[in-house]
N, C-alpha and C positions, 0 to 999 in steps of 0.2 A: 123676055127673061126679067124676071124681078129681082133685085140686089135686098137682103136683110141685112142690117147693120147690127152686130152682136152688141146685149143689153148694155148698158152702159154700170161701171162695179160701181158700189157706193161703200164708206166705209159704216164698218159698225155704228148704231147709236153709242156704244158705251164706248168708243173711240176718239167721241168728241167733246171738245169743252163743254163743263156745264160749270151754269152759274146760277144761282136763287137770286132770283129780283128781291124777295125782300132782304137779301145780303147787300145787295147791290145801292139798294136805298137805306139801309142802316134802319131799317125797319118805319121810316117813311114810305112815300108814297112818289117821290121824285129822283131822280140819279141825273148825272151827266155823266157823257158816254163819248171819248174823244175817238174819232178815226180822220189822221195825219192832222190836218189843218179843220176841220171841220168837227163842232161841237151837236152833239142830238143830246134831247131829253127825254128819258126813259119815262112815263108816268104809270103807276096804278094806277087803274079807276077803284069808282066805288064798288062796281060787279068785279072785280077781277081780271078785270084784263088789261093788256098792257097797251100803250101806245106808245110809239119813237116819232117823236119829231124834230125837222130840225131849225 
């Protein structure tokens, strides 16, 4: 007998926070990004994409 586990829901895309990185950076290329006690830095790059580091 095989057991199926029914799909797991997810909510809608348009249900969830959005945020524009370049709102985020004040139309730089850098942000800081708190979660509790721990600080990440959001970076553009030159291509476009983002990195978080911490």
């Amino acid at each position: 007998m095989t057991f199926h586990a029914p799909p797991k829901t997810q909510a809608p895309m348009n249900a969830l926070p959005t945020y524009s990185a370049r709102d985020l950076t004040e139309g730089g290329d850098l942000a800081q990004i708190v979660l509790d006690t721990q600080t990440y830095t959001l970076r553009i790059t030159r291509a476009g994409k983002l990195i978080l580091t911490k």
